[in-house]
py3Dmol code that shows the C-alpha trace and the ligand (Angstrom):
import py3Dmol

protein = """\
ATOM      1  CA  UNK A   1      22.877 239.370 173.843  1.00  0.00           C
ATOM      2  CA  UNK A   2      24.812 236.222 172.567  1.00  0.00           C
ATOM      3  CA  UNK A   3      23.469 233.706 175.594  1.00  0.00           C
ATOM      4  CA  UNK A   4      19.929 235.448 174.626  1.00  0.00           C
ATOM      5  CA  UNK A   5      20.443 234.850 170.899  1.00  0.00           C
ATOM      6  CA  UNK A   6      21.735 231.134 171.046  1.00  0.00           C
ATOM      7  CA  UNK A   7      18.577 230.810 173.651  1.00  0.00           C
ATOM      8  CA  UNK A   8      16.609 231.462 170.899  1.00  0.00           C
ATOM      9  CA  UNK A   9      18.258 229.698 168.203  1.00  0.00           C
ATOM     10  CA  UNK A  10      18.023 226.423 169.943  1.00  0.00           C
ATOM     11  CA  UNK A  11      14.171 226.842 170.572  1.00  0.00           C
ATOM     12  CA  UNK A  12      13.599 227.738 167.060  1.00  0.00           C
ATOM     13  CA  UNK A  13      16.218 224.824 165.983  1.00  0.00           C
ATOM     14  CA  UNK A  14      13.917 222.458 168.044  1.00  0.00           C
ATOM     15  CA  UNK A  15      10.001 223.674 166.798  1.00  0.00           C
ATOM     16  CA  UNK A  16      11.614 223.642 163.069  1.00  0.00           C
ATOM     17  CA  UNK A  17      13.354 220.199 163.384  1.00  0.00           C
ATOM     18  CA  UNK A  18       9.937 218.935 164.788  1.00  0.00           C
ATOM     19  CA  UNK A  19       7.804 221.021 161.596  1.00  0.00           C
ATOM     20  CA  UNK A  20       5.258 223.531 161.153  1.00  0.00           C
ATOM     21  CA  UNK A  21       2.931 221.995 164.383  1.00  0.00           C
ATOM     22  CA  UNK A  22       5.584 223.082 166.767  1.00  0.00           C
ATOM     23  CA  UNK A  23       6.661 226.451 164.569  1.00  0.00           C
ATOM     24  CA  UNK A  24       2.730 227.444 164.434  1.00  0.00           C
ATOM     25  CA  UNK A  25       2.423 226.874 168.745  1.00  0.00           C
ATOM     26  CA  UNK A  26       5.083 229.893 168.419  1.00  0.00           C
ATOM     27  CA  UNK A  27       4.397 233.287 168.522  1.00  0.00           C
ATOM     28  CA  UNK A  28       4.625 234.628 164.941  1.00  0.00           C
ATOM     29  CA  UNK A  29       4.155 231.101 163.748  1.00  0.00           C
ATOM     30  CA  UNK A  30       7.260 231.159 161.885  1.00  0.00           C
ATOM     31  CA  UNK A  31       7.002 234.287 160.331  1.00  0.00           C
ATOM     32  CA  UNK A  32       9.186 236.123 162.614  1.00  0.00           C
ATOM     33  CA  UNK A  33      12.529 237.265 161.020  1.00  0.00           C
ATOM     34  CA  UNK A  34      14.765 235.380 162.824  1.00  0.00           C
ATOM     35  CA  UNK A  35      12.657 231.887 161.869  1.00  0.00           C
ATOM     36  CA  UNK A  36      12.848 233.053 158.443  1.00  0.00           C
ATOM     37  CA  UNK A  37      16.511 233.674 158.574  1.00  0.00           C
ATOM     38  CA  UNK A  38      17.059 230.010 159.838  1.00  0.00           C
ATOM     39  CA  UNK A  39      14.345 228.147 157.126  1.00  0.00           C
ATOM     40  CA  UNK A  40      16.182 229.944 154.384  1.00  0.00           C
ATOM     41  CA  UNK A  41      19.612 228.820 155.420  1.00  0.00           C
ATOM     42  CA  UNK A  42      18.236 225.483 156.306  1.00  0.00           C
ATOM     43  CA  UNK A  43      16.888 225.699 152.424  1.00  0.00           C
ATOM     44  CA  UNK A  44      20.112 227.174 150.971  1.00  0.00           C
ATOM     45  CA  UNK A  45      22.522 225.450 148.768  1.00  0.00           C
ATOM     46  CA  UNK A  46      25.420 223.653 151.356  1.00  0.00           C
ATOM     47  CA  UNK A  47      27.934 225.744 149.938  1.00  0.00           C
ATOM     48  CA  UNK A  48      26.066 228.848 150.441  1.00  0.00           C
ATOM     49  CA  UNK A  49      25.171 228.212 153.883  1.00  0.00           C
ATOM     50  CA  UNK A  50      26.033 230.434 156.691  1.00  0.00           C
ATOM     51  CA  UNK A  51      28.056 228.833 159.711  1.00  0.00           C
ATOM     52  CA  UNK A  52      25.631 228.290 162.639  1.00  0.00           C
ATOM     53  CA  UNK A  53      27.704 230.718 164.743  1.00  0.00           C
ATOM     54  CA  UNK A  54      27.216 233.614 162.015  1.00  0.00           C
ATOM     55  CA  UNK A  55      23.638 232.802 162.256  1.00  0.00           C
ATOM     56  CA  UNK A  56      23.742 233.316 166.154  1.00  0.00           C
ATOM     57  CA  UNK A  57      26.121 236.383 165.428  1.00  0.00           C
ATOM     58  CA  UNK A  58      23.333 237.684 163.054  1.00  0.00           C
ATOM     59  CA  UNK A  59      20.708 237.340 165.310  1.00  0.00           C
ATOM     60  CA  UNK A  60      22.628 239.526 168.035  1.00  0.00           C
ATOM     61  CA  UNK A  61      22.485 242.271 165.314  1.00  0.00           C
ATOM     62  CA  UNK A  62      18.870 241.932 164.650  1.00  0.00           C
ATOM     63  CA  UNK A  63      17.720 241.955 168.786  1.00  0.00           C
ATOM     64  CA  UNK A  64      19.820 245.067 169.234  1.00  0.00           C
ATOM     65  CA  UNK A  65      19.791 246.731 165.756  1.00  0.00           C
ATOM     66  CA  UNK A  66      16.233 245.735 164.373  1.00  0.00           C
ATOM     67  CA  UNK A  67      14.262 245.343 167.372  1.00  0.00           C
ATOM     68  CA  UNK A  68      15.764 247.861 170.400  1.00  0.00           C
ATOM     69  CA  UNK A  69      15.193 250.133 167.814  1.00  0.00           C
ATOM     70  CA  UNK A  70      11.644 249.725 166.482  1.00  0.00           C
ATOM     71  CA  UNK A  71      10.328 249.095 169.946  1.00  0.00           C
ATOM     72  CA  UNK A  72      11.540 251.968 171.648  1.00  0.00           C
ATOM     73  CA  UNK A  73      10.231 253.885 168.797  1.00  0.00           C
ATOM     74  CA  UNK A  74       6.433 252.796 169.411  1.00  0.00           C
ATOM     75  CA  UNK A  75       7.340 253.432 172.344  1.00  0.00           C
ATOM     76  CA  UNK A  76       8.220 257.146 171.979  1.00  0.00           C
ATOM     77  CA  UNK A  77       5.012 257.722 170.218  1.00  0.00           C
ATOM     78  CA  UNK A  78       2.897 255.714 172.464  1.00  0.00           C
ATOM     79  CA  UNK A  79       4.342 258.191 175.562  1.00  0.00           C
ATOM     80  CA  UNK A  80       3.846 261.055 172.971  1.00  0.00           C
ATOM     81  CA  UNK A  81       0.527 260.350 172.118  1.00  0.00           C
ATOM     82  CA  UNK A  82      -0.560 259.562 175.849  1.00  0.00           C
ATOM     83  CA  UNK A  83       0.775 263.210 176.231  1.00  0.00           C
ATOM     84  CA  UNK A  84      -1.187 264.699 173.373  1.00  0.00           C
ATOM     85  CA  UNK A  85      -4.984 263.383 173.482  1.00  0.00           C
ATOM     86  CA  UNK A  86      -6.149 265.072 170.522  1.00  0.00           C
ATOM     87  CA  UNK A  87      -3.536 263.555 168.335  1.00  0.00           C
ATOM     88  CA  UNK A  88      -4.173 259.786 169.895  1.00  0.00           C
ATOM     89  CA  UNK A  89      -8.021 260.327 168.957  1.00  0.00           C
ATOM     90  CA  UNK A  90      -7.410 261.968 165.100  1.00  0.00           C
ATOM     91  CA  UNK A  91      -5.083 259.688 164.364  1.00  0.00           C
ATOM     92  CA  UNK A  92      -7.927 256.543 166.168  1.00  0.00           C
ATOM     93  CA  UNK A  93     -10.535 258.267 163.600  1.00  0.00           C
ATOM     94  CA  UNK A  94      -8.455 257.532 160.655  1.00  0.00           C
ATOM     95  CA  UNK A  95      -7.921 254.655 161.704  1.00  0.00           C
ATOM     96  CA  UNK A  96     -10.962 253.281 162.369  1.00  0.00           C
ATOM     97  CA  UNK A  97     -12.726 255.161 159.062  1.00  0.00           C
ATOM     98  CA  UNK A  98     -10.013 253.080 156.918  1.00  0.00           C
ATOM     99  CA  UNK A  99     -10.473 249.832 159.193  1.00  0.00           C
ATOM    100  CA  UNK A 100      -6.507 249.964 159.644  1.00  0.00           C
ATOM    101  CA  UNK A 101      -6.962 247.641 162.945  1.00  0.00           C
ATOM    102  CA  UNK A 102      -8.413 244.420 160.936  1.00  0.00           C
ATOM    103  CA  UNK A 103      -5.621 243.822 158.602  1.00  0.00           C
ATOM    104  CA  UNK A 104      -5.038 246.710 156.127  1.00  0.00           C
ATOM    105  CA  UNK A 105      -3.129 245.671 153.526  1.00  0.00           C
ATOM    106  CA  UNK A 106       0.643 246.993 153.106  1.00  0.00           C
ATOM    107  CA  UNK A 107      -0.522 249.722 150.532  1.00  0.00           C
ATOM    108  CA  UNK A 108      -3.686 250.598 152.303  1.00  0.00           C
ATOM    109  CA  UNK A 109      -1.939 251.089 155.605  1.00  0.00           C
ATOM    110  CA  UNK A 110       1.120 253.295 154.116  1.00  0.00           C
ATOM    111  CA  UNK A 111      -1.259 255.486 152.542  1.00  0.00           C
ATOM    112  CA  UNK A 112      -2.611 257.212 155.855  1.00  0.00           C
ATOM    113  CA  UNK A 113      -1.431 260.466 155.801  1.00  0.00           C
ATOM    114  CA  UNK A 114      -1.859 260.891 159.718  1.00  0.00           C
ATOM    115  CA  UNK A 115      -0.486 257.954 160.663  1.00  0.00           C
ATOM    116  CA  UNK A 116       2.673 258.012 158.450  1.00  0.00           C
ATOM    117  CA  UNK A 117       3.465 261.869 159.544  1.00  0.00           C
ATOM    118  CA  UNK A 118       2.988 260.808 163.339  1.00  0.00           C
ATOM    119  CA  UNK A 119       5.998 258.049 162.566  1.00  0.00           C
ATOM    120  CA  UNK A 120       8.189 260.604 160.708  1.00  0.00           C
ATOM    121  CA  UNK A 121       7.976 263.677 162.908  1.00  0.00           C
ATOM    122  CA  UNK A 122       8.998 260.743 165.936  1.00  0.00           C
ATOM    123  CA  UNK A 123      11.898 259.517 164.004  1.00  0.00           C
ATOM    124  CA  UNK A 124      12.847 262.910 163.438  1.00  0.00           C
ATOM    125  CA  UNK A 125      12.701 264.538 166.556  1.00  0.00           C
ATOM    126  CA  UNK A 126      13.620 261.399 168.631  1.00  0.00           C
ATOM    127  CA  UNK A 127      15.866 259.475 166.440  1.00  0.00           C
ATOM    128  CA  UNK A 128      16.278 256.216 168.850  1.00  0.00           C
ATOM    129  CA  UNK A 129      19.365 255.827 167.606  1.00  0.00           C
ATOM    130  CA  UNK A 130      21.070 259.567 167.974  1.00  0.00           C
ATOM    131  CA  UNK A 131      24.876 259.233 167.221  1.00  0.00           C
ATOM    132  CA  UNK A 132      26.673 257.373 164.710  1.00  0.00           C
ATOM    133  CA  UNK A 133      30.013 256.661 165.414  1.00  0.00           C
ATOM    134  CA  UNK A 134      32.796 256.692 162.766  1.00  0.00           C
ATOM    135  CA  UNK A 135      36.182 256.632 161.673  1.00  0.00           C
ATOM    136  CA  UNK A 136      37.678 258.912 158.973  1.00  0.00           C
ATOM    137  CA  UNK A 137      39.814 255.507 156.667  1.00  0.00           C
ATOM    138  CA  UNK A 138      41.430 258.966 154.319  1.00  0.00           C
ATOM    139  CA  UNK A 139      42.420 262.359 155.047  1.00  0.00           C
ATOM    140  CA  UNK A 140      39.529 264.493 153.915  1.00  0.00           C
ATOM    141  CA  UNK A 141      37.207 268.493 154.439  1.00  0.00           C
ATOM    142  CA  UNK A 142      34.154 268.554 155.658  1.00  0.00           C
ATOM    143  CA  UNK A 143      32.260 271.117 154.107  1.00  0.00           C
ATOM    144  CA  UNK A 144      30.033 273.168 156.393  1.00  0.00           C
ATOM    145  CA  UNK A 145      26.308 273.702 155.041  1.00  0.00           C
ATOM    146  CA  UNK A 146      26.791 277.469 157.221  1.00  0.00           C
ATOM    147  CA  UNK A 147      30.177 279.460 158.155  1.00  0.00           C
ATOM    148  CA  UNK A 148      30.835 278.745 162.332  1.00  0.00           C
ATOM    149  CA  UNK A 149      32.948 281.277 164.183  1.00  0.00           C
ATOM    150  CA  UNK A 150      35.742 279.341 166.103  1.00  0.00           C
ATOM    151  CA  UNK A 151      36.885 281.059 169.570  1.00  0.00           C
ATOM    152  CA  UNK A 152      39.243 282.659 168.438  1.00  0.00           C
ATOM    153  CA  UNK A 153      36.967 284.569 166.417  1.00  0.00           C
ATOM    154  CA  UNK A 154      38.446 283.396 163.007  1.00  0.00           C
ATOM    155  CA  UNK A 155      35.715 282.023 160.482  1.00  0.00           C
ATOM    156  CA  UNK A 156      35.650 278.451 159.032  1.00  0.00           C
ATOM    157  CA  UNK A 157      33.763 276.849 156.088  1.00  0.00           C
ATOM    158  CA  UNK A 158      35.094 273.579 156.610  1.00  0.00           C
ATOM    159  CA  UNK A 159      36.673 271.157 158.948  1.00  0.00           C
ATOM    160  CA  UNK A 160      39.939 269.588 157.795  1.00  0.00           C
ATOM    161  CA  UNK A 161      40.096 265.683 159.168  1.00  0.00           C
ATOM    162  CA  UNK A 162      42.676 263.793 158.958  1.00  0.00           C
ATOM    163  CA  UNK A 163      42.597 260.065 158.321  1.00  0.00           C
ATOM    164  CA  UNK A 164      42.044 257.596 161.742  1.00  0.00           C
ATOM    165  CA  UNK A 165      39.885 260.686 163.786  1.00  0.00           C
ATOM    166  CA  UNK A 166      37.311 259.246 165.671  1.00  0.00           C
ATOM    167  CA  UNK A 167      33.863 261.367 165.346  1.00  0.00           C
ATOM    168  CA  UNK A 168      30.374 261.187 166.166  1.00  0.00           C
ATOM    169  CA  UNK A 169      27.848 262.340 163.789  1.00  0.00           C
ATOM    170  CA  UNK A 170      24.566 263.857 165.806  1.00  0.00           C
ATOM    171  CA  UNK A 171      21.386 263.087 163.932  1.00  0.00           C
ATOM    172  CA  UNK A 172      19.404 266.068 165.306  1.00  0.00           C
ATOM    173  CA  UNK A 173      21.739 268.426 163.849  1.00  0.00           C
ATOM    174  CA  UNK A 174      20.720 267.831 160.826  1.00  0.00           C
ATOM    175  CA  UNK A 175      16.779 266.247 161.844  1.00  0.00           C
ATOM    176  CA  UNK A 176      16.026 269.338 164.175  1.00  0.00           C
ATOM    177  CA  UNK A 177      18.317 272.240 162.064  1.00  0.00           C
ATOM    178  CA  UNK A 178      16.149 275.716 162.526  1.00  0.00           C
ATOM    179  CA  UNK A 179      17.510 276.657 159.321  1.00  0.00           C
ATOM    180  CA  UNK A 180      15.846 273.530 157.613  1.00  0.00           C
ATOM    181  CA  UNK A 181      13.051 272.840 159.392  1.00  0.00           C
ATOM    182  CA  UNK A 182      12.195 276.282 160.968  1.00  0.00           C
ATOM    183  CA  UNK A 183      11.363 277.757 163.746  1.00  0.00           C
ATOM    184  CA  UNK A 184       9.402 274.884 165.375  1.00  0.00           C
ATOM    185  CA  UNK A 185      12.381 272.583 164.708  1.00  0.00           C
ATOM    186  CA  UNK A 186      12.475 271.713 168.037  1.00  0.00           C
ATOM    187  CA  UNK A 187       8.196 271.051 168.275  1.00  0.00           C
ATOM    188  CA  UNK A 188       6.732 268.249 167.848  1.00  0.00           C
ATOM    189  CA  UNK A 189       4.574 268.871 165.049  1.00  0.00           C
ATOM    190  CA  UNK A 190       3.488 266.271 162.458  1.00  0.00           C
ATOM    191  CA  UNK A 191       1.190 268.614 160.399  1.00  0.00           C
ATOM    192  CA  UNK A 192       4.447 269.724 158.681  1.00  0.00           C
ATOM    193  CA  UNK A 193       4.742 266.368 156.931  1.00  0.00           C
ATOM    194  CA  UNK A 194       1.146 267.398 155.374  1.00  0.00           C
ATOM    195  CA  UNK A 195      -0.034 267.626 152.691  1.00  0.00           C
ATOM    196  CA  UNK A 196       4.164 267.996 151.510  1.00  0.00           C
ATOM    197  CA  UNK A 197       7.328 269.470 153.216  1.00  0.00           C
ATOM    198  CA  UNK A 198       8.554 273.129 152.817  1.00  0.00           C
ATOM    199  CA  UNK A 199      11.530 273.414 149.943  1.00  0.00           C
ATOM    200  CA  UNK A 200      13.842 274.239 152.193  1.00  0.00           C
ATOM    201  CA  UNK A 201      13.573 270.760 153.495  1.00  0.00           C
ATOM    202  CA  UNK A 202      13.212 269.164 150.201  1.00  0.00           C
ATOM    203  CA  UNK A 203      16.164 271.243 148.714  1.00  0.00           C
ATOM    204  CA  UNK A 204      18.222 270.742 151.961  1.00  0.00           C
ATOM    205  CA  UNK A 205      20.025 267.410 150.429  1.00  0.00           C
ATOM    206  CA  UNK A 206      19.641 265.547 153.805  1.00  0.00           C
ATOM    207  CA  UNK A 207      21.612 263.176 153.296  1.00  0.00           C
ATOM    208  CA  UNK A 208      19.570 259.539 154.682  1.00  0.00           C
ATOM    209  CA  UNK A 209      18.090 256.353 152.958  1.00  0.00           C
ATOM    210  CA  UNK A 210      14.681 257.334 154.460  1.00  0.00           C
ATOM    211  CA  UNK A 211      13.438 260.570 152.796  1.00  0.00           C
ATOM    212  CA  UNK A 212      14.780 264.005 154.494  1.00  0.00           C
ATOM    213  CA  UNK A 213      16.018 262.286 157.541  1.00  0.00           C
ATOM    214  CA  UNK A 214      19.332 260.808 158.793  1.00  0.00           C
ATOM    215  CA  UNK A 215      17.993 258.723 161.379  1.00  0.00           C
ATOM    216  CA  UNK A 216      18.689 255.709 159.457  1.00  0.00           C
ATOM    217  CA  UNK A 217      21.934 256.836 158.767  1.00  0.00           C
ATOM    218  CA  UNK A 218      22.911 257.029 154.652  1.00  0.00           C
ATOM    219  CA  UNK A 219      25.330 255.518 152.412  1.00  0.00           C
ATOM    220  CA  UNK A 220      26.847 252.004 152.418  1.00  0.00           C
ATOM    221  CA  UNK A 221      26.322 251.591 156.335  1.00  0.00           C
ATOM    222  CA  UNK A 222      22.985 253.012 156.775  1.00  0.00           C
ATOM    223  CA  UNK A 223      20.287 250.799 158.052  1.00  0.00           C
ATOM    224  CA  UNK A 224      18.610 247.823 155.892  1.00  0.00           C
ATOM    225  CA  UNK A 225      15.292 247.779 157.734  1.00  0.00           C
ATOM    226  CA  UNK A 226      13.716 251.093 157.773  1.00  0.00           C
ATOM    227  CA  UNK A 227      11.051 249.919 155.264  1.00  0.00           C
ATOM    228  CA  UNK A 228      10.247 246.994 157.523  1.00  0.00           C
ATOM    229  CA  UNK A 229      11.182 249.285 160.538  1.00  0.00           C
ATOM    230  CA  UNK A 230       8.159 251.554 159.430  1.00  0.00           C
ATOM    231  CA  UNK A 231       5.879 249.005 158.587  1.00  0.00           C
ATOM    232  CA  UNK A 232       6.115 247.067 161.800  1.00  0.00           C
ATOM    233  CA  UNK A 233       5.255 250.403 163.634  1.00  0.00           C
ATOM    234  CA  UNK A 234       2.208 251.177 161.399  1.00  0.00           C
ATOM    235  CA  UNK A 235       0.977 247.762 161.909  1.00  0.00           C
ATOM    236  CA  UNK A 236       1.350 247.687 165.707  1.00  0.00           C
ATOM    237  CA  UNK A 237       0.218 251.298 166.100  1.00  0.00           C
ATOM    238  CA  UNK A 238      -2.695 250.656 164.039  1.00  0.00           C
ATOM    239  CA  UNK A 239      -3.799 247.470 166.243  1.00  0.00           C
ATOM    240  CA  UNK A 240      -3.278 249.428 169.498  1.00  0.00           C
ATOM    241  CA  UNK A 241      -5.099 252.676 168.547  1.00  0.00           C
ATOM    242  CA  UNK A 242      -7.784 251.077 167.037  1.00  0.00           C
ATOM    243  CA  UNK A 243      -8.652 248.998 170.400  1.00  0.00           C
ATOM    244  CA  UNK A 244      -6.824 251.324 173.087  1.00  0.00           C
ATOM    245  CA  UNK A 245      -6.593 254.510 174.826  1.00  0.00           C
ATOM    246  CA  UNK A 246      -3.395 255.656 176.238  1.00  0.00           C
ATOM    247  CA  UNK A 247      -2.751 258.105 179.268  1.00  0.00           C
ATOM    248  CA  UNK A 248       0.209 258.825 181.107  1.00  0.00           C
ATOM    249  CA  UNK A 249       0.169 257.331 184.620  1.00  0.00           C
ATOM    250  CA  UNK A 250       1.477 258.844 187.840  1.00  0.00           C
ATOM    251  CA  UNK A 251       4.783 257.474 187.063  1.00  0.00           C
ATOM    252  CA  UNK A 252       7.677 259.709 186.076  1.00  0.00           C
ATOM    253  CA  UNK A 253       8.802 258.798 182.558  1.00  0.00           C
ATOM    254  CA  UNK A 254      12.224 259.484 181.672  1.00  0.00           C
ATOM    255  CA  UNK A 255      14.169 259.050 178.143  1.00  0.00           C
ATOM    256  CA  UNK A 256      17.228 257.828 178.527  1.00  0.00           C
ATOM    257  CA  UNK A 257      20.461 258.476 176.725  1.00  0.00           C
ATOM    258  CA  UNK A 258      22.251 255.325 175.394  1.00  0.00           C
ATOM    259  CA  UNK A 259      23.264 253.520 171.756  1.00  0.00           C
ATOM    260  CA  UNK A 260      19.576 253.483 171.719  1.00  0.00           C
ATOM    261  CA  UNK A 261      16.988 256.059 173.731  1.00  0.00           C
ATOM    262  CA  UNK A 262      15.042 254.125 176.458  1.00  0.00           C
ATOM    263  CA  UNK A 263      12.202 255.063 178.639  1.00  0.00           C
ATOM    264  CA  UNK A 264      12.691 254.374 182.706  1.00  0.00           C
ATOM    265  CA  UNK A 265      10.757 255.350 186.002  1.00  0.00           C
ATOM    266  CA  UNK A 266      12.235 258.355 187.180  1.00  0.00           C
ATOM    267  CA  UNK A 267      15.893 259.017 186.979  1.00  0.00           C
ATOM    268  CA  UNK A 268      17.921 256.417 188.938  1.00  0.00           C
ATOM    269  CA  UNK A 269      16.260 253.656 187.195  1.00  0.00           C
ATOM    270  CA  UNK A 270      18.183 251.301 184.383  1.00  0.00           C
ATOM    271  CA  UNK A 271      15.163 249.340 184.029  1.00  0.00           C
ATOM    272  CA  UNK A 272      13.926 250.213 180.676  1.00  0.00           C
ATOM    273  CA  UNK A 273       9.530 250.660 180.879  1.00  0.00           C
ATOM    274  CA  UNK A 274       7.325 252.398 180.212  1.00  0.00           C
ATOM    275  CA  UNK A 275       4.218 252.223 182.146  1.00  0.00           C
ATOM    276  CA  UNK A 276       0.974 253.694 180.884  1.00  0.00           C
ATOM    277  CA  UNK A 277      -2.312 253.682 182.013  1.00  0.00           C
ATOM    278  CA  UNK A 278      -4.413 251.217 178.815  1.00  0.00           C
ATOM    279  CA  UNK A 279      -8.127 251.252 178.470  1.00  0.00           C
ATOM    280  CA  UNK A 280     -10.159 249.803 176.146  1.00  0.00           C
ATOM    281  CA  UNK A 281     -11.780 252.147 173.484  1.00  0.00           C
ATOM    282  CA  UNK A 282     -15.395 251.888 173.852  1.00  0.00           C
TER     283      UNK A 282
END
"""
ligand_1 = """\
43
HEM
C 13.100 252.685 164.015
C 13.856 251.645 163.775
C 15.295 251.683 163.310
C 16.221 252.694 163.354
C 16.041 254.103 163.903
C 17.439 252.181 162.762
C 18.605 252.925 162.589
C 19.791 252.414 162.110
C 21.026 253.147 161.988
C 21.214 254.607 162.377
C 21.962 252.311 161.495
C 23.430 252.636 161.212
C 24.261 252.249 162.428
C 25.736 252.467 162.249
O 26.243 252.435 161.135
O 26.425 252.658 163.271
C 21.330 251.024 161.310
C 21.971 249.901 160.849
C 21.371 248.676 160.710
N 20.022 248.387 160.836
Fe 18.601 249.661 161.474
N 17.236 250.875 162.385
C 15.934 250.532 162.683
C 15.319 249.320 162.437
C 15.910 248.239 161.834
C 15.243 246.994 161.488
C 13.754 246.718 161.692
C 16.192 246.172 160.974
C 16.068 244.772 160.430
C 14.928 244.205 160.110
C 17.457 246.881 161.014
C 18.661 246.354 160.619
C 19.849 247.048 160.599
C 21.139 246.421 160.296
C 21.378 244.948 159.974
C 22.091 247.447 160.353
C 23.583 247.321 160.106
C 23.870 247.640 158.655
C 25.371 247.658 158.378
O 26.160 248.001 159.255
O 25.721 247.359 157.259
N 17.245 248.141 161.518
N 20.002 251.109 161.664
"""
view = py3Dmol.view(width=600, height=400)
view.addModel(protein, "pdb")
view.setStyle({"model": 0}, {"cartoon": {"style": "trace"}})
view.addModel(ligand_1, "xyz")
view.setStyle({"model": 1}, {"stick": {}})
view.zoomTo()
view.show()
């Protein structure tokens, strides 16, 4: 990740150093976040500049926290949508009725209602990032939303943790909980995001920066770039739909677990890919 990210640093470095001819060759043209990272720090006062290693440090966290992520979660519902035809071609139709493939703008594009539950009922049920890992700084209880039954038959509220324990917090407890989402926790269904979410969802105080889910974690660590994670899959999903049918292929796809879900070819592979079969749409 860090001989990829100074890689990438030294191209940009170059096209920027030689202005916006070279920067507008690039893919993205300069608009791509790590570009934008490097003009503003260029741009910044000298005394607020970062070092050019925490640059190159920061870029490490955007390939594998901003873009692992967001990828293999078009991904996910590209492979979903291969599976489910119907759902590929409602969600095309709004799309093409609002003309979301030539350059919606942000509003516009957030407003489909298809579209936006599609996302949301992927992030829940496949959170490409499925454990947090964390460490308790204080003694503290962990209250328990429902009583568990430990093996020796007693029954516990809570969870008593004391200070340095090492845990791992599970999204899909919480994202795929029958007693919150009901019986079809486990379905992938997007129609319950529509027209609103049953209260005992909305009552459920899940706690997450994006609304009723923790796959972007919550509180002072959770994730900076769900708004930007969700609008880079709206605009890429809307551009593919829009031009592109997707069905599965005759290879096996497999999700994998790891810090974030991946997609191989069959089970011995480590090559993330995900191979569908593309045609154009009319
Ligand atoms: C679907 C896409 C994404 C998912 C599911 C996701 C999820 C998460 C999660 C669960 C965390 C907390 C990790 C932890 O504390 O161990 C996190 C942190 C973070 N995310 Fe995202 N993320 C996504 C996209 C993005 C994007 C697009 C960006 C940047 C543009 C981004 C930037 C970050 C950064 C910088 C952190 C570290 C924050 C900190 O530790 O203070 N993420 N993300």
């Amino acid at each position: 990740m860090d001989r990829r990210a100074r890689e990438i640093y030294a191209e940009k470095k170059e096209a920027l150093e030689k202005g916006d001819a070279e920067v507008t060759k690039q893919v993205g043209r300069g608009k791509d976040i790590l570009s934008i990272l490097m003009r503003a720090n260029s741009s910044a006062d000298v005394n607020d500049r970062l070092p050019e290693e925490e640059v190159i440090a920061q870029m490490s966290v955007f390939l594998a926290a901003a873009q692992d992520t967001t990828s293999n979660a078009i991904a996910r519902v590209l492979h979903i949508l291969a599976q489910k035809p119907d759902y590929q071609e409602r969600l095309r139709n709004e799309l093409l009725e609002s003309r979301a493939g030539d350059d919606l703008a942000y509003d516009d594009l957030n407003r489909l209602p298809l579209l936006d539950s599609i996302i949301r009922e992927t992030l829940r049920l496949y959170p490409p990032a499925s454990i947090l890992l964390r460490v308790a700084t204080q003694d503290t209880v962990l209250p328990l939303s429902e009583p568990i039954r430990t093996v020796d038959g007693q029954e516990m509220t809570e969870v008593p943790i004391p200070k340095g324990s090492e845990f791992l917090v599970g999204f899909l407890g919480c994202n795929a909980s029958r007693s919150v989402w009901g019986e079809d926790s486990l379905e992938w269904r997007p129609k319950r995001w529509m027209p609103s979410l049953p209260t005992s969802v909305t009552e459920a105080r899940i706690p997450g920066v994006y609304p009723n889910l923790t796959t972007f974690a919550a509180g002072k660590r959770s994730c900076i770039g769900f708004k930007f994670a969700e609008m880079e899959m709206k605009a890429m999903l809307s551009m593919l739909i829009s031009h592109f049918v997707f069905q599965l292929s005759d290879k096996p796809i497999v999700w994998n677990v790891a810090a974030i879900l991946y997609p191989t070819v069959g089970w011995e592979s480590l090559r993330p890919e995900l191979p569908l079969s593309v045609g154009l749409y009319k």
